[in-house]
Structure formats: C-alpha cells, structure tokens
N, C-alpha and C positions, 0 to 999 in steps of 0.2 A: 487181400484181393483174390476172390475164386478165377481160376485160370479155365474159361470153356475150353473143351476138348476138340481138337482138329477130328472131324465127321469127314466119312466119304462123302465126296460131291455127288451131287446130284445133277446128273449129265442126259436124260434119256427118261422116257415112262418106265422103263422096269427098274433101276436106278431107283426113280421117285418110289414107287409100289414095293420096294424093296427096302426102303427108310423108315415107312409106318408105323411097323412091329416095334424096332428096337426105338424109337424115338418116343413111342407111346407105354412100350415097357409091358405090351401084352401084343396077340393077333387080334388087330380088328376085325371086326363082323358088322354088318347092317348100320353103316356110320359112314360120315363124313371125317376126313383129317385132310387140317388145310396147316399149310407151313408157310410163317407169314416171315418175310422175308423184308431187309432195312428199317427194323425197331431198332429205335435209338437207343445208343447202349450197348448192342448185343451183336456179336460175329455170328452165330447161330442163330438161324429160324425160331418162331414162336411157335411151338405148336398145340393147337387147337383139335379137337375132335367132341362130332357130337351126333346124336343119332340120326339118322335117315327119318326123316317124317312123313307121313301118311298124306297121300297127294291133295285131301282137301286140305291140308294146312303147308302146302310148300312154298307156300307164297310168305304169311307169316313167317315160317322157320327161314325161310333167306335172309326175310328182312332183318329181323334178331339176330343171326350169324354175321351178316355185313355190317353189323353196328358193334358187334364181339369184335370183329377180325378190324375192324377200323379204329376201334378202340387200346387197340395194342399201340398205334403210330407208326403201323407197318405200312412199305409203301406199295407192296408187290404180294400179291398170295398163288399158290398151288395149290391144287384141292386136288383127292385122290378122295371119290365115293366106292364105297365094299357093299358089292351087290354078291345076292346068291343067287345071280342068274347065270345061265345056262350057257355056255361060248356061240353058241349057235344065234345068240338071241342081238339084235339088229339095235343099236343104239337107242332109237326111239321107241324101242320097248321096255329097255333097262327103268323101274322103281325111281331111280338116283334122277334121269331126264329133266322132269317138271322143274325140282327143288334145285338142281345147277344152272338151270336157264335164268327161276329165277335171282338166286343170286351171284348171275353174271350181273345180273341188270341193276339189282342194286349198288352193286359193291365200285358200277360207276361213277355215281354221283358223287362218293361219301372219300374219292379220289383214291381208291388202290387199288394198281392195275392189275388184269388177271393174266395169269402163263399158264402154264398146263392147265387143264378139265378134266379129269379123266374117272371112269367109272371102271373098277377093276375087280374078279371074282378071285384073284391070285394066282391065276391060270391064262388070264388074258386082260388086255385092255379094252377100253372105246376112248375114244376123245369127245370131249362134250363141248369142246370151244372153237371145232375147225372142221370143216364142212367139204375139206377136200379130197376127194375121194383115190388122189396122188399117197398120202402122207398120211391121211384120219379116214378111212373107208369104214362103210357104215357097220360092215360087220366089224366082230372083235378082231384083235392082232395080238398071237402068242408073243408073252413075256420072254425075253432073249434068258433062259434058265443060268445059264453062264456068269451072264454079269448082277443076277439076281444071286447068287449062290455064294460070287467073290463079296457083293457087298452087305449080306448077313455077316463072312464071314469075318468084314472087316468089323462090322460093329461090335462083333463079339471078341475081337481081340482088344476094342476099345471097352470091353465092360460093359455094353448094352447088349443082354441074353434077357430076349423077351419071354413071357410065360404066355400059358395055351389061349388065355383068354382073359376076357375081364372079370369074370368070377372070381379066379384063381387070383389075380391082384387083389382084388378087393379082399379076400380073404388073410395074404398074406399081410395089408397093413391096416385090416382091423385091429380097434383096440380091445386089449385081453379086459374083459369085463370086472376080473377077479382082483 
C-alpha cells in the first residue's frame, strides 16, 4: 500500500499559488492548474494542469477541461490560471478571464463545485469567481510572501523541489534514445 504524503494545507490564495510548482514538479507559466478535490480513493488532490488557450477557443478548452476535471470523480475543484500580466492589470483584462468564466459555467452542470478562481502572475493575485470588491477587488492583491516562502519550504522538506520550468522536466524524464 503507497502511503500519500501529509501536504501543506491549503488555507488562503497565496497558500493555493504556492502549491502549484511543487505539486506540478516544475514553475508554471501561461497554464491552468486545477486541484481536484474528493476523488474517491485519494486524501490528496488531483492535479491537473493545461495551457491557457487563445480566447477564440475558450469556450471549447473549458468545455474539454470540465469533462477532464469531472472525469477524475472529484467533487470540488480550485483552479489557479498563470498569466504574464502586469500587477497593474484589472481582472477583466487578465488572458485567463474568458476561458475561467467559461469553465465556471460548465463545470456546473457536470456537478463539481468550484472554490477558489484565481488568476496569478506569482506576484499577485485576481479572483475570477467573486465579485466583491470587500474580499476580491478588481485590481490584483499581493501574495502574503510569508506564508508563500514557509509553504515552498514545507514542500521541500517534504521532497517536492520543483525545477525552473516545463522544459527542464521534460528533459530530465526523457527517454535516453541510445
């Protein structure tokens, strides 16, 4: 019997945005990572990640995602989109927008509810699922560095030292051709 490993919780958007790396085993860039949460079997999340798509096809890439992420038999997801936008830049400008809206709307139907939305540059957040300008204002809101910094450091006590990028993975568990 494989023993999942006890993961920092995820308590907070810099928390979540601070799970990414080590859970995906690289720094995301220009991507979706959604963490699918009560698949049967498993104390640890699913996690899924997949590129940002090109806003005539956001509507398609939700729909595909929410049939991925409902496919799991998860009952709950979080999704953190990695934009390279600007901190300055107002939620309904963020690339990630279109393609989170629309798979808030699918991922209804297909019965797994969404908690966090959040579009993140690794410097700041947006929330893309709450509208109040108390808690989710439209501009971004810096990443609390603190509890971002303790919980890399916890994953890396736990064995998860992510590398620079997806390149760099892909390289290390290509196979030797020779």
């Amino acid at each position: 019997m494989t023993v999942e490993p006890s993961l920092p919780p995820i308590t907070c958007p810099s928390t979540l945005v601070a799970s990414c790396a080590p859970l995906l085993g690289f720094a995301p860039r220009d991507c979706l990572v959604a963490f699918i949460h009560g698949v049967p079997g498993r104390r640890s999340p699913v996690i899924l990640r997949v590129d940002l798509p090109a806003p005539d096809s956001a509507a398609l890439a939700a729909r595909h995602t929410a049939t991925c992420i409902s496919g799991t038999g998860g009952a709950a997801v979080d999704v953190v989109a990695w934009v390279g936008a600007e901190s300055s830049a107002t939620r309904r400008a963020l690339p990630s927008t279109c393609f989170l809206a629309h798979l808030a709307e699918f991922l209804g139907p297909v019965g797994v509810e969404v908690g966090a939305m959040l579009s993140t540059n690794g410097q700041v957040w947006w929330s893309q699922a709450c509208d109040d300008p108390t808690c989710c204002p439209e501009r971004a809101t810096a990443l609390d560095s603190e509890r971002v910094t303790a919980v890399q450091a916890e994953y890396v006590f736990a064995g998860y030292a992510p590398l620079a990028g997806r390149e760099e993975l892909a390289t290390r568990v290509a196979r030797d051709q020779t």
